[in-house]
C-alpha positions as CSV (number, residue, x, y, z in Angstrom):
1,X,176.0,181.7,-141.3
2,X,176.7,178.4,-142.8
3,X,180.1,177.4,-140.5
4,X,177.7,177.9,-137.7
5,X,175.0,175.9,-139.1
6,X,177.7,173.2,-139.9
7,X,178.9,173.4,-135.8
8,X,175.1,172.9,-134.9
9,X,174.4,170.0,-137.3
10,X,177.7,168.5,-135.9
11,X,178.0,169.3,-132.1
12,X,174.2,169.1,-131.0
13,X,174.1,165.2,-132.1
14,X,177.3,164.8,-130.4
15,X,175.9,166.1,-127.3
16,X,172.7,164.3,-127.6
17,X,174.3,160.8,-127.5
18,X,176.3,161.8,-124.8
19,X,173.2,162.5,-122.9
20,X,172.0,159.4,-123.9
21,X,174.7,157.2,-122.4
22,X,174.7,159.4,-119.5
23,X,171.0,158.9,-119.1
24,X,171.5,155.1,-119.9
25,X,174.2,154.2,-117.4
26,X,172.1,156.3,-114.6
27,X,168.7,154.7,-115.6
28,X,169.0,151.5,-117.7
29,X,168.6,151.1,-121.1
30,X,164.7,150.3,-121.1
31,X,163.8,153.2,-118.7
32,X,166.0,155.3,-121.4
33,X,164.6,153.7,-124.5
34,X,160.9,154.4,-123.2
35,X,161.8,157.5,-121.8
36,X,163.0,158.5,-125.4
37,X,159.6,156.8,-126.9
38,X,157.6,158.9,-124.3
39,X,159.2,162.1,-125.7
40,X,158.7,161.2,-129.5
41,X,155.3,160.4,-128.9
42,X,154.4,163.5,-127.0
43,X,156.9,165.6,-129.4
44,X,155.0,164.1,-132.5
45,X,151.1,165.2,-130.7
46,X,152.0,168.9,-130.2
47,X,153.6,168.9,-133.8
48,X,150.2,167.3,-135.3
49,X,147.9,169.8,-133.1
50,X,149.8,172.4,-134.0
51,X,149.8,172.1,-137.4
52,X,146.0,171.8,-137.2
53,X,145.4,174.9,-135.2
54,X,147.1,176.7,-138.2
55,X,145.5,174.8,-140.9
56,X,142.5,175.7,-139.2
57,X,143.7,179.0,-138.8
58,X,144.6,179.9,-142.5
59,X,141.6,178.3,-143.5
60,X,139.4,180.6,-141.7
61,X,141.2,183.5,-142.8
62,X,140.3,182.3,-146.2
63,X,136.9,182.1,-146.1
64,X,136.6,186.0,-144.4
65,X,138.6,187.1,-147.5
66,X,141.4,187.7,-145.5
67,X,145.2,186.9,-146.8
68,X,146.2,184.0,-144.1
69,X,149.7,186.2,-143.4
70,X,148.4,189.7,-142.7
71,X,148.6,190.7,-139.3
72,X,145.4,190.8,-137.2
């Protein structure tokens, strides 16, 4: 499992920049940099209202007496 991991942690960076000079030489490198902000910022929402949902979630679980894992 962990030469596998290593190849991920190594290769999918390597990729990414690729994309990203692709993407900059087809675009510019403003479009790209805002096109990149754009994601972050939209990457960064669902992550927060996700992590509300569950906090929400186990919370409510909680207070029914309920263990916040079990399966409904």
């Amino acid at each position: 499992m962990f030469p596998i991991l290593l190849l991920l942690f190594i290769f999918v960076p390597i990729i990414e920049i690729g994309l990203f000079i692709q993407v900059g030489g087809f675009l510019g490198l403003w479009p790209t940099i805002g096109l990149v902000l754009v994601t972050a910022f939209v990457g960064a929402s669902l992550v927060r209202s996700q992590g509300i949902q569950t906090l929400l979630s186990v919370q409510g679980k909680l207070q029914q007496g309920e263990l916040p894992a079990s399966k409904s």
